[in-house]
MARZALUM-891227 format. One record per residue: x, y, z of N, C-alpha, C in turn. Coordinates in steps of 0.05 Angstrom, whole numbers, plus 5000, padded with zeros to 4 digits. Example, Ala and Ser with C-alpha at 12.3 -4.5 7.8 and 13.67 -1.06 7.14 Angstrom:
// MARZALUM-891227
526448865156524649105156526449345156;525749555142527349795143525850015157;
// end
This chain:
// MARZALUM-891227
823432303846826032383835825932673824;823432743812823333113800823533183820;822433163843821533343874825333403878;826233193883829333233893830733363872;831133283844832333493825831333733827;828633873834828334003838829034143859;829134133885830734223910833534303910;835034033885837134093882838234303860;836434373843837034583829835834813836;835034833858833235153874836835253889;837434983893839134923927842035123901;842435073886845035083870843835353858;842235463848840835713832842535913855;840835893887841035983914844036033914;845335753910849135773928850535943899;849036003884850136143854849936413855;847236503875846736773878848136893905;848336753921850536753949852236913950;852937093965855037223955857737093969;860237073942862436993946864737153968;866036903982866236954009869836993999;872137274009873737243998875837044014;877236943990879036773991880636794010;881036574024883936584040886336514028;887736714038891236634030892336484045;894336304025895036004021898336124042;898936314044900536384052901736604064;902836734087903336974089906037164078;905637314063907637354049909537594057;911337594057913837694072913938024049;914038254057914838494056917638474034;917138584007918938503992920438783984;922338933974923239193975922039253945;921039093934918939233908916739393919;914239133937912839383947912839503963;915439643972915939833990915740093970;917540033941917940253923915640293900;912740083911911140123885909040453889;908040433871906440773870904740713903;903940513900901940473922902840513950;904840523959907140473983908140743976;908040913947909041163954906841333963;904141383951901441483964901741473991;902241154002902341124027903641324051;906541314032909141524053907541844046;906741904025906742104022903342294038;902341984043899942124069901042134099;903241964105904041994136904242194152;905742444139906042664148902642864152;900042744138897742944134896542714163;896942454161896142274187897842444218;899542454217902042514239900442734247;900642964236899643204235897743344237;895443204231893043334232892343364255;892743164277891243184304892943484319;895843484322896543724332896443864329;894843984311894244264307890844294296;888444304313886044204310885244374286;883944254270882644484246880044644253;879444574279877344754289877744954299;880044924320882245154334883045314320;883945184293886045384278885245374256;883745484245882545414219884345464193;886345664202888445654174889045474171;889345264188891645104175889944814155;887944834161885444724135885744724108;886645014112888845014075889944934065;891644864082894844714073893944444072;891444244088891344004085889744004058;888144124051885844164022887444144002;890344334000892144433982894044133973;893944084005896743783994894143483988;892443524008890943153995890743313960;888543583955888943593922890443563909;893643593918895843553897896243153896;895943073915895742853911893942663901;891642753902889442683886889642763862;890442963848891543013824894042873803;895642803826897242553815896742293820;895042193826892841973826891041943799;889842213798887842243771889542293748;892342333744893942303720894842023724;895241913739896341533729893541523724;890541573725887741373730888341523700;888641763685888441713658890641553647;892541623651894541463638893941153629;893640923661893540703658891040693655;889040833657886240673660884940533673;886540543700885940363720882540313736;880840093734878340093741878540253773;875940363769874940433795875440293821;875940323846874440113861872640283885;871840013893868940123923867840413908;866640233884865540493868863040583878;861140473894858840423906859640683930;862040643951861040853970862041133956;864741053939865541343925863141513910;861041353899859341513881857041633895;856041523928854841553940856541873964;858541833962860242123975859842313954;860542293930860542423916857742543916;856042403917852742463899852642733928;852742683949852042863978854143073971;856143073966857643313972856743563938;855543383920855143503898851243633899;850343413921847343563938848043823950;849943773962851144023978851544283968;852444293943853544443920851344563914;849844443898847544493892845444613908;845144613933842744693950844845033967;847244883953849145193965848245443959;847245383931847045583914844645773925;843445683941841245823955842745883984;844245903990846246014012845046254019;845146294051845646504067847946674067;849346564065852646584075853446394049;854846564029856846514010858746394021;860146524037863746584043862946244059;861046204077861245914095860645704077;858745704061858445474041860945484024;862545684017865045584006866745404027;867445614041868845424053868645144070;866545074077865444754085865444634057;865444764028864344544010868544474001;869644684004872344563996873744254023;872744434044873544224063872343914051;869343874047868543614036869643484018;871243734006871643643973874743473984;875943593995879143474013878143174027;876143164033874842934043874342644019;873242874008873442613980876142503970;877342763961880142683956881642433971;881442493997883042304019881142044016;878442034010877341794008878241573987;877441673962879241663933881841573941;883541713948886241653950886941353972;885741353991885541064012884340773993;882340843982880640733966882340613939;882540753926883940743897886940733894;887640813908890040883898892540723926;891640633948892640443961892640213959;892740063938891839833926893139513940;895139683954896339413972895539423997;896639114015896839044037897739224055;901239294042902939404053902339704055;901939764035900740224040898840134055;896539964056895440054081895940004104;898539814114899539754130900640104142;901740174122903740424131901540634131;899340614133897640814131896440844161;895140614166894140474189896240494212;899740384208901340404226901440744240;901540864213902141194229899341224240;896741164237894841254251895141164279;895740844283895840784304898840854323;900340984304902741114322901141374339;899841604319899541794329896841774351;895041564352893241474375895241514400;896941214398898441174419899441494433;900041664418901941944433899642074443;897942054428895542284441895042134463;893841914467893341774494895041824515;897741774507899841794531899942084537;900642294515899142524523897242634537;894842554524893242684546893042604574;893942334582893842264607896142414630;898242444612899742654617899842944627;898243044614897243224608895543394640;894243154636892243174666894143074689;894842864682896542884714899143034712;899743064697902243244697903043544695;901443544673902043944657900344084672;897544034672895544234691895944254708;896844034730896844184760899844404765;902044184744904644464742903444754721;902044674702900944984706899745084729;898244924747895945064772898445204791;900145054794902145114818903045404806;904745454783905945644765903545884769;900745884770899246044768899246194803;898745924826899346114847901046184859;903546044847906146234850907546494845;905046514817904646784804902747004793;901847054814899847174816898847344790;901247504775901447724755900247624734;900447314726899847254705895547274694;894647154726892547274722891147584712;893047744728893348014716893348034689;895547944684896847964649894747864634;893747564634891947464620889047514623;888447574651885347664651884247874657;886548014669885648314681884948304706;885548064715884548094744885447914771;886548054789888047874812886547634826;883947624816882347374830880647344812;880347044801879846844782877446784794;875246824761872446964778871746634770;869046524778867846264784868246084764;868346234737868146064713871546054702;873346244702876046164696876845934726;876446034745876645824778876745464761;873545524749872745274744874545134714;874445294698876045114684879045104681;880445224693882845204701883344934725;880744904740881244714752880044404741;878844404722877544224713880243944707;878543764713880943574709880243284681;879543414667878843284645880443344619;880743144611884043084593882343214568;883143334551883543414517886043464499;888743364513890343404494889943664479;890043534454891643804425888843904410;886443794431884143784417882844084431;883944104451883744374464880244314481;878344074469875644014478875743744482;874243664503874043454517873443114497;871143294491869543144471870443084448;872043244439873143244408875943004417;877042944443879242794444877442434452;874942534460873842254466873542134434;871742404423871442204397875042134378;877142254380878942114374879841844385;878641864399879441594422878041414412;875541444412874241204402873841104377;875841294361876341204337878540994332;879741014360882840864363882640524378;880440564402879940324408879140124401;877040084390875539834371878539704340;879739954334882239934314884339834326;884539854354886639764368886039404371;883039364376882939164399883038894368;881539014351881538934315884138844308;886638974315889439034304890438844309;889438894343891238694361891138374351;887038324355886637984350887337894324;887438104294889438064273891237984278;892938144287896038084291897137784310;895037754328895837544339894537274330;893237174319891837024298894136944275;894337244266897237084246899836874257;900437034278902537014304901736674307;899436634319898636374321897936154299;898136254270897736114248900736084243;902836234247904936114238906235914255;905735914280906035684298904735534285;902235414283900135124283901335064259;901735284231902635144208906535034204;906935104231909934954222911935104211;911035434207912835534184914335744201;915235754223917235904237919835774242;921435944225923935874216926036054234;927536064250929236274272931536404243;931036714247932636864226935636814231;936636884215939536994215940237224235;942637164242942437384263943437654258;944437584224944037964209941038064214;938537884201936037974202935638004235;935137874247935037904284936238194292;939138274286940338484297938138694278;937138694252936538984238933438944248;932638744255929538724268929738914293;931838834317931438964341932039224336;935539314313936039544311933539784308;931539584295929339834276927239884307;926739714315924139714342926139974356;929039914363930440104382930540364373;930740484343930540724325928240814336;926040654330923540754334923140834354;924040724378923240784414924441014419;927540994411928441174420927941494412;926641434394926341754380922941734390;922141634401919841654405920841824438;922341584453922241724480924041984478;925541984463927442314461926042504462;924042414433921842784428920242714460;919642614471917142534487917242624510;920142544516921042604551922542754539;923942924521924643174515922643414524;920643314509917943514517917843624545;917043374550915443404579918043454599;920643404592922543584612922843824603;922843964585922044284568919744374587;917344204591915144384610914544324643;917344164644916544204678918744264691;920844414671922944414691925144634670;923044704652923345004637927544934618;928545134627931445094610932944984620;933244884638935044674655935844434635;939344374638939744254632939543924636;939643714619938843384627940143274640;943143344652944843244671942943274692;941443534701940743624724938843384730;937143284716935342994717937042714709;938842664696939842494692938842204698;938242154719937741844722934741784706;933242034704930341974688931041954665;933042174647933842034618935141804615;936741694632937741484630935541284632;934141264646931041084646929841124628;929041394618926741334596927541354556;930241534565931041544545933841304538;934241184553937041024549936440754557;935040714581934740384588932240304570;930240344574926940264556927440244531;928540444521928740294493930140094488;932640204489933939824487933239664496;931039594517929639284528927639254514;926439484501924639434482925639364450;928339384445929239374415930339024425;931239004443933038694450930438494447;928438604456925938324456924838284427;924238394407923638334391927138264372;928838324370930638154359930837854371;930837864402931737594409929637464395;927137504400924437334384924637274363;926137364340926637424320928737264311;930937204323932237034329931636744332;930136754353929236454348926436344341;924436544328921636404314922336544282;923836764278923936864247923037154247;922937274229922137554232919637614228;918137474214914437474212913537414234;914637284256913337124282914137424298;916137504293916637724314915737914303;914838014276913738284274910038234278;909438034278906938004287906038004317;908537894335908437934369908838284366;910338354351910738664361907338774355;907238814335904738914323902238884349;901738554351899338484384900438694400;902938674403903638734433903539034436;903839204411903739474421901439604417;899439474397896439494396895039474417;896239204428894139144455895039364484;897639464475898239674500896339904490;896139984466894440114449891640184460;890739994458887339884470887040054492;889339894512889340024549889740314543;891540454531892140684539889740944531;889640834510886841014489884540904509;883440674520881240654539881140924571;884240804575885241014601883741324591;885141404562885741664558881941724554;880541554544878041524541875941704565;876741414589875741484613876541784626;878641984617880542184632878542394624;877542384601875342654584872942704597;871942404615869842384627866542414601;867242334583864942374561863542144557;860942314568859342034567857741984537;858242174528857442114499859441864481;861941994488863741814474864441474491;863441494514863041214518860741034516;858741164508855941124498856140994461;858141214456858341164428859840934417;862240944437864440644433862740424440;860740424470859640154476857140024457;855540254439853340234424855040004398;858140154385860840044365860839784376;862339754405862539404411860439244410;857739334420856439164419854539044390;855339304374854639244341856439094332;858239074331861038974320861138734327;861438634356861138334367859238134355;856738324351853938134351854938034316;856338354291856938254266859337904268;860237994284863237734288861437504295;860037524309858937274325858137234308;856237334290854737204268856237104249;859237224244860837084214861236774227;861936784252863136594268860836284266;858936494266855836204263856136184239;855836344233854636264201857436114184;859436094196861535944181862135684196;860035604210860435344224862635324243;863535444265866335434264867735264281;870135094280870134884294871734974315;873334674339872934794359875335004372;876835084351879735204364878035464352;876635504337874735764324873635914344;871935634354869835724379871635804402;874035764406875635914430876836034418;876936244397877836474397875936584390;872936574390870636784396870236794422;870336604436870136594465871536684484;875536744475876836984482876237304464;875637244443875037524429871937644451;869537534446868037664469868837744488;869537524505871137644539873337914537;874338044513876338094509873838404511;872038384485870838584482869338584498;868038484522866238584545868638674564;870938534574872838734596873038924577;873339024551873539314545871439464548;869439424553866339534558866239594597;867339294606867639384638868939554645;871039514625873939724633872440064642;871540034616871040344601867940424629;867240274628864740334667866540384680;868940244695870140304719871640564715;873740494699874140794699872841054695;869541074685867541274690867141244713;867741124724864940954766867741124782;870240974769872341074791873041384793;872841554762874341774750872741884763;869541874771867742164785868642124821;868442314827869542354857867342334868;866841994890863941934902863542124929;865742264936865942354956864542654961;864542704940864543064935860443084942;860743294945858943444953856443504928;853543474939852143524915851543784914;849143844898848844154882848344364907;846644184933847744454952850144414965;852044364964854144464968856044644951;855744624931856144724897854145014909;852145064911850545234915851945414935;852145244957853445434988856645584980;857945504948860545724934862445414946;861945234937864045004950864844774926;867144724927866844564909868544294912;868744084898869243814899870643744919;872843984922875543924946874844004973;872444214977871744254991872444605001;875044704968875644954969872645114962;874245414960872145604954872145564915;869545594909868945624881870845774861;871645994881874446184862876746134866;877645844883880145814888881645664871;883845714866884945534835886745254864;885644974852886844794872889244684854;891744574862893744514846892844214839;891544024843891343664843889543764822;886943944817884544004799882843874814;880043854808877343794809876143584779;876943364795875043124776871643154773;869843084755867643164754866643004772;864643014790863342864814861742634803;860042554816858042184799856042434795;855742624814852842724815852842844785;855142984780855543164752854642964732;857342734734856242554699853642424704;851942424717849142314728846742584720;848742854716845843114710845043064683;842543054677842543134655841243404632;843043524650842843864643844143934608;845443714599846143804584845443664553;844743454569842043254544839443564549;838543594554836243834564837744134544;839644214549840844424535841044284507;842044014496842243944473838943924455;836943824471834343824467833144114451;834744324471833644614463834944704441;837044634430838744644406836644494388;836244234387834744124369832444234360;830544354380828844464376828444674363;830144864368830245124350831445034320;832744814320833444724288831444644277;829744424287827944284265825344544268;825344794274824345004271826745134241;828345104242829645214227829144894194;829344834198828844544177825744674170;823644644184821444784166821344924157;822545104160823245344141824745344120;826745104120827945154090828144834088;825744704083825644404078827844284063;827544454039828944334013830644314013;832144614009834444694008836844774028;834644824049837444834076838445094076;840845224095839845434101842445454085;843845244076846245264059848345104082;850644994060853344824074854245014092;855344934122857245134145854445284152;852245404145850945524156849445624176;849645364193848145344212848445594233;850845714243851245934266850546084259;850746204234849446434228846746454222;845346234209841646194216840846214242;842446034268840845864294839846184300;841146414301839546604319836346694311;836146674285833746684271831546534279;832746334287829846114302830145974327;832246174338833346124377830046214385;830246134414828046224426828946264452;827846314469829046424501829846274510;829046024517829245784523832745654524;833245724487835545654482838345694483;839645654487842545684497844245734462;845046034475847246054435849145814435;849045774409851245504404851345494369;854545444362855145454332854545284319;854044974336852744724320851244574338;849044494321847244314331847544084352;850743984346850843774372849443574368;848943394335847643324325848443364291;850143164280851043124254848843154232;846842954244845942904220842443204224;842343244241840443424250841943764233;843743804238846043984230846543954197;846443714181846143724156843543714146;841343664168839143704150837643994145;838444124171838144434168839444584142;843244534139844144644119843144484090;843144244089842844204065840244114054;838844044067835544054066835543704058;832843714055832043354061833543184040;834043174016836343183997838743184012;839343354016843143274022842643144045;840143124059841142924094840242604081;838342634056837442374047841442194049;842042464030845042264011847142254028;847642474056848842364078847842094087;845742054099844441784109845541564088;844741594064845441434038847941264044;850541504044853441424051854041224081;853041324094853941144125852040994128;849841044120847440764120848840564107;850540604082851440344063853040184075;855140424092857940214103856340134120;854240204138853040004157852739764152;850939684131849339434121852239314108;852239414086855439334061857339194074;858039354095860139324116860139104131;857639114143856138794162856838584142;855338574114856338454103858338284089;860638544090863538464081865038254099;863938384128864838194147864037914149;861437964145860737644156861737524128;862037574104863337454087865637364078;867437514092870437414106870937214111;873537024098873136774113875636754128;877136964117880436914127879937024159;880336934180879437034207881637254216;883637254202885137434212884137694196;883337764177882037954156880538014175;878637894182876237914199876238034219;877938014235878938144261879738364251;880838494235880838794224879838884217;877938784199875638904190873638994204;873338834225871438914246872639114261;874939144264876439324286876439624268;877139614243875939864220873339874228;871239744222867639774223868539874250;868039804264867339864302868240174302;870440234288872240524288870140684285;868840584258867640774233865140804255;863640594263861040684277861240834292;863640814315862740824342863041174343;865141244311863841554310860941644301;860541434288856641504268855741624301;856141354318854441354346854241644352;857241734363857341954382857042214372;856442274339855842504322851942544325;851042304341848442394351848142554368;850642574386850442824397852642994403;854443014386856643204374856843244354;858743474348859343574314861743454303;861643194300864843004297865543114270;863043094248864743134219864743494212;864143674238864243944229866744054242;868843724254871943844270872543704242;874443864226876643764211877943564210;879443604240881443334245879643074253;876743064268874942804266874042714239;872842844219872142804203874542714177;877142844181879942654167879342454169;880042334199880342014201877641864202;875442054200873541854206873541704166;873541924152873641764123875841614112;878641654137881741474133880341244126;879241244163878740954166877440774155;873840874138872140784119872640754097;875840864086876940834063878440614061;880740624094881540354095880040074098;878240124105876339884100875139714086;874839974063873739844034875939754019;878339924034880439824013881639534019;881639404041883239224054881838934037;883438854022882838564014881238573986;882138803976879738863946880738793934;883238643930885138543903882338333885;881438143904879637993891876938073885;876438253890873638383885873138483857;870238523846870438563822871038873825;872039023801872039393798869939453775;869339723784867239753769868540043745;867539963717868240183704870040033672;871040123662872439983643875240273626;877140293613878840513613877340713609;875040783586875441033584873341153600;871841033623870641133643872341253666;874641023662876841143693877141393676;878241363659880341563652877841873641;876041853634873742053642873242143666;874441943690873342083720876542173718;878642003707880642213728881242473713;880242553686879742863681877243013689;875542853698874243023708875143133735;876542903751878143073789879543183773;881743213753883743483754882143673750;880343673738878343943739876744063763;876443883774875743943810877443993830;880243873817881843963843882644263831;883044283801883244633800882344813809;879444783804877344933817877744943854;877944673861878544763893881344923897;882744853892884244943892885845293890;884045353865884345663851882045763880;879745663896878145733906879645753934;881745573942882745553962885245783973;885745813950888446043939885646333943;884146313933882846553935882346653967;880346523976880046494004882446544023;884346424020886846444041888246744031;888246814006888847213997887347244020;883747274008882147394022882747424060;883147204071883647204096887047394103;888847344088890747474099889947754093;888647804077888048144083886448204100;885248034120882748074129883947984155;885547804162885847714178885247414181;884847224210883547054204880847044212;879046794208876446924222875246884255;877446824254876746924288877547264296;878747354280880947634282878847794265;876547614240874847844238872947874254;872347704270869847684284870847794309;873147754323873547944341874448284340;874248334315875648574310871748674297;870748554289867948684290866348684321;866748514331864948534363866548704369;869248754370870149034389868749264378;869349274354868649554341866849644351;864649404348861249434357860549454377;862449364404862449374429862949724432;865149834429866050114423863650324421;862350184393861250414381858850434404;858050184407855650204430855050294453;858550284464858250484491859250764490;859950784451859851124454857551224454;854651114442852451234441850651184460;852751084479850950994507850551254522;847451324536846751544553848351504587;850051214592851951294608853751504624;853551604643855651784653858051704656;858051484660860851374670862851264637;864851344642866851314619867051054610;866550954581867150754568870250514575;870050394587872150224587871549994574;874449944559874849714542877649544538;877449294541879349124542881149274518;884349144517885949314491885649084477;886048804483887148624467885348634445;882348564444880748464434881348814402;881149064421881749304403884249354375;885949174397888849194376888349034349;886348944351885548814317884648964296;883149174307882749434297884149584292;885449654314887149924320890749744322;891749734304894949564307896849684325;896650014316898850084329897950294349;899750364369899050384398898650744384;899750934368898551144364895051104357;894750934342891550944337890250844356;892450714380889150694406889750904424;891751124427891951304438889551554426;890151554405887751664391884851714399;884251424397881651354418880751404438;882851344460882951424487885751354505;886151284529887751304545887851004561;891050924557891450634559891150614590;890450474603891250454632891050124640;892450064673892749904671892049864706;891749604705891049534737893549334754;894249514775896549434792895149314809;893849294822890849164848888849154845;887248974851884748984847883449264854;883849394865882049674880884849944875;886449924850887950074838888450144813;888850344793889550304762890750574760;892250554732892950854731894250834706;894351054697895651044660898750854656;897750794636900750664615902950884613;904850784626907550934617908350944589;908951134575909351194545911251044533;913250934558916050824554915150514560;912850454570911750214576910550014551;910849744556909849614528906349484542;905149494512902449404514901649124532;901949084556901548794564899248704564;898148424572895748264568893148424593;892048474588890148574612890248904612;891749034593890149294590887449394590;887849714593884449694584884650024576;882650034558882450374541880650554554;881250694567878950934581878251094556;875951154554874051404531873951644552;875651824545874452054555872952274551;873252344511871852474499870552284475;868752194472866852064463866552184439;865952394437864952464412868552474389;871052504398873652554388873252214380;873052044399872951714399872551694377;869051654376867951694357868651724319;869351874313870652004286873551924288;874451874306877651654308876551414288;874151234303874050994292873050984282;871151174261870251264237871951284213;874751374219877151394203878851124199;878651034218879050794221877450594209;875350534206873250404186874250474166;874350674148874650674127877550684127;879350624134881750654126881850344123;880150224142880049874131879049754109;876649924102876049834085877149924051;879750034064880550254032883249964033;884349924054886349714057885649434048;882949294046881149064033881049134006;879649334001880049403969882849363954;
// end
């Protein structure tokens, strides 16, 4: 009898230390117009427009516009940190917040030994905008519903980019290809030259989708941020869909609620297809009026929507409006899944399908295990048994369309060799359909080998500054210091965590690892401790998101693009946040209310730092406009002191950054311009500066002391 009391008080010590599995709700609860209007639901609206937005205008492309997102998450995080003093509200997911925090404050600290001032500022404000938005998903979205509306606009703006970029490729590029050899001049204008030499040939013909990302890669990893969240969304949404059937509680609405259910689906479509097929009739068919197409607006803008607003009212009508906003939700998720897989396969990135399949197959094996480990009975076991099949055709999917997208037909490297290419045109010919990448191409691996030689010259660069790193953003301006012949120039490592251990030294890559190591394990955790299965299915579809970028930053720079690294902490924020009502918080008032004066004092500081920086750049320009306005200069000065006979020629465009107005490049030298390839002759005085000029030097030494005056007249204009 001790032996068994004893087992049984090991057995109860054990189910005491267990960690508690959260509760399921007794009920699904209907969208009430309180928390539409609570603080939490206003955070929510008031991030939609930074979700909407971020992707169309890349922060890598365009780096100004980085400002304005730093400027608005801090004002919002600042009115976050005045209610956290006010009410005193506990912390929450204080564990990954203090672990972001601890790395971006490593960061800080090892800055201070910076190469480059000006780049460690600006990467450490960007992190700091990162936190903010973490904080703010985390803390301050405290409902169901804000993260509903948080999550909805992400998965709105997935959906456009997908249909976009597929678009994009079969539609916009080849009507740009056609537009190009219908018009010969434009090559002129834009390149300076009537025949499009091997490498414009080639990427003008390239037929690999990037959307607004302007890079291939940068739209895969958006993608695969979207699928695993899609496929998550979907088995959520339909799980509920199917719990309100089995439990009896679908009641058919009123047919006021029915008409404002369909009215709202039809709002939505229609202004979806307006801007959409507005667009895309704006770029294929220029100012022409919509009569002149008519029967396509009437199809896409007039019939589709309303068949799509009539089906979810009629449903709505007769199961209630929770049964029908949960069929909508599956149903446009799961179109979701397909289209972002499509748009997946179009980039041809085998990193990013490496990275999503490494996500499914982590993700599945976490589910399968909640699924064991909760005994599950047998209507359980067939919805793991469609959830697998569901996530292996997304895994087959995502092969075929790599197996189908490369062209088996095309020619290998000697044919490529002999000036020939996929179509069988010449290497300089622009083809209107484009050139898909061949099997032989996604099969080289020339560019795992070029990524190798990047690595190499880094962890040469890591011994050298173990500790401290070469400083935050640093890396382009160190790599030349420890390039070797071998290596190919490149601004980032192509390699996240390789790339933070150079800038921030073994310390800040420890407390990066720290952060995504946690949601790894934490995360596995949270899941298999889930009991509500519909929770579960999102949670996993968040996790799968969050990895399947960890994956593909092994060999890309995901958190050194702006707009990847936004959503990659949206999503890790929505994660921790989803279902924390019952969790314990850590902290008690006058701890919150000590952290939330301590962020208004950080968002000042970023802020007054961010205002500084953006002065500094408008007097300077931006920095692509300084960096091209110093290589010209330098280009200039180099072929004035060149022992050359033959006269200095130089592109204008790259000069006019220097030189603004057309007296100070006359100054210099003499505008001329090319009418034929085997023709040129001076700029008419009455003529305007077009794309493809170019500056003849005729007296060198006059040149010279021009852009000597010019230097300093810049630098008297900076002062």
């Amino acid at each position: 009898m001790s032996k068994k009391r004893k087992r049984s008080s090991e057995t109860k010590s054990r189910a005491s230390r267990a960690p508690k599995p959260s509760p399921v709700p007794s009920e699904e609860k209907h969208f009430s117009l309180r928390d539409v209007l609570s603080a939490d639901c206003l955070f929510a609206v008031a991030l939609v427009p930074f979700v909407i937005a971020r992707p169309l205008r890349d922060g890598m492309v365009y780096p100004t516009i980085n400002f304005f997102y730093i400027l608005g998450l801090g004002l919002l995080f600042a009115v976050w940190a005045v209610r956290l003093v006010v009410k005193g509200e506990a912390i929450r997911s204080g564990k990954p917040v203090f672990l972001l925090v601890c790395f971006v404050v490593v960061a800080g600290l090892t800055g201070l030994d910076s190469m480059d001032a000006d780049g460690t500022v600006r990467a450490l404000m960007l992190w700091c905008s990162y936190v903010f938005l973490f904080v703010l998903v985390t803390n301050g979205l405290r409902s169901r519903t804000a993260l509903s509306i948080v999550l909805g606009a992400f998965a709105a703006v997935a959906f456009f980019e997908s249909v976009f970029a597929v678009v994009h490729v079969k539609v916009l590029l080849p009507h740009m290809r056609k537009t190009v050899l219908d018009n010969p001049q434009l090559l002129l204008a834009y390149f300076g030259t009537a025949e499009p030499t091997v490498t414009q040939a080639s990427r003008l013909n390239s037929n690999r989708a990037f959307g607004h990302f302007l890079f291939s890669n940068a739209l895969a990893a958006f993608m695969i941020l979207a699928v695993p969240l899609a496929v998550g969304g979907a088995l959520e949404a339909w799980t509920r869909w199917r719990r309100l059937f089995r439990e009896e509680r679908c009641q058919p609405a009123s047919p006021e609620h029915a008409f404002l259910t369909g009215a709202l689906v039809w709002a939505v479509c229609i202004a979806s297809s307006f801007l959409g097929y507005g667009y895309l009739h704006a770029q294929l068919y220029g100012g022409a009026p919509w009569h002149t197409h008519w029967l396509q607006w009437v199809c896409y803008v007039g019939l589709a929507p309303v068949l799509l607003g009539v089906l979810p009212g009629v449903f709505a009508r007769c199961f209630g409006v929770m049964a029908s906003w949960h069929a909508t939700r599956g149903a446009f998720l799961t179109v979701l899944s397909a289209t972002a897989l499509w748009a997946l396969g179009q980039t041809f990135s085998r990193g990013g399908a490496l990275g999503l399949a490494l996500s499914l197959v982590l993700t599945a094996g976490v589910v399968w295990l909640a699924f064991r480990r909760g005994k599950p009975k047998r209507g359980e076991k067939g919805r793991l048994a469609r959830a697998a099949v569901m996530l292996l055709l997304t895994v087959g999917a995502m092969l075929c369309v790599g197996a189908v997208g490369g062209d088996k037909s095309a020619g290998g490297p000697q044919d490529r060799a002999a000036g020939q290419n996929d179509e069988g045109a010449s290497d300089r010919e622009i083809v209107v359909e484009g050139v898909s990448p061949s099997t032989d191409e996604l099969m080289n691996p020339m560019t795992m080998r070029i990524r190798l030689g990047y690595w190499r010259c880094a962890f040469r660069m890591v011994g050298a500054n173990f500790w401290t790193g070469v400083g935050l953003g640093n890396f382009a301006p160190a790599y030349p210091r420890y390039q070797d012949v071998k290596a190919w120039d490149v601004k980032h490592a192509h390699n996240d965590y390789i790339q933070v251990l150079c800038e921030t030294g073994v310390l800040g890559f420890l407390a990066f690892c720290a952060v995504w190591g946690y949601f790894i394990v934490a995360g596995a955790r949270r899941i298999l401790t889930q009991v509500d299965a519909a929770d579960r299915w999102l949670l996993a579809g968040l996790y799968g998101s969050v990895v399947a970028m960890l994956a593909h930053s092994l060999v890309d720079f995901d958190f050194y693009n702006p707009t990847l690294a936004f959503f990659e902490f949206l999503l890790a924020g929505a994660f921790w946040a989803w279902r924390t009502s019952s969790l314990p918080s850590a902290g008690g008032r006058v701890l919150s209310r000590a952290i939330g004066l301590v962020g208004l004092v950080v968002v000042l500081i970023v802020s007054v730092m961010a205002v500084q920086v953006r002065r500094f750049d408008l007097r300077m320009g931006s920095r692509n406009d300084s960096e091209t306005r110093r290589n010209a200069t330098a280009a200039l000065l180099a072929s004035l002191n060149s022992e050359e006979e033959r006269p200095p020629v130089h592109p204008v465009l790259p000069l006019q950054k220097m030189f603004p107005s057309r007296q100070a490049l006359e100054q210099v030298g003499t505008l001329i311009i090319r009418d034929a390839p085997d023709r040129v002759r001076p700029l008419g005085t009455d003529e305007p500066i077009p794309y493809g000029a170019y500056l003849l030097v005729r007296d060198r030494e006059s040149t010279k002391r021009a852009v000597v005056r010019r230097i300093k007249a810049r630098i008297a204009e900076i002062e």
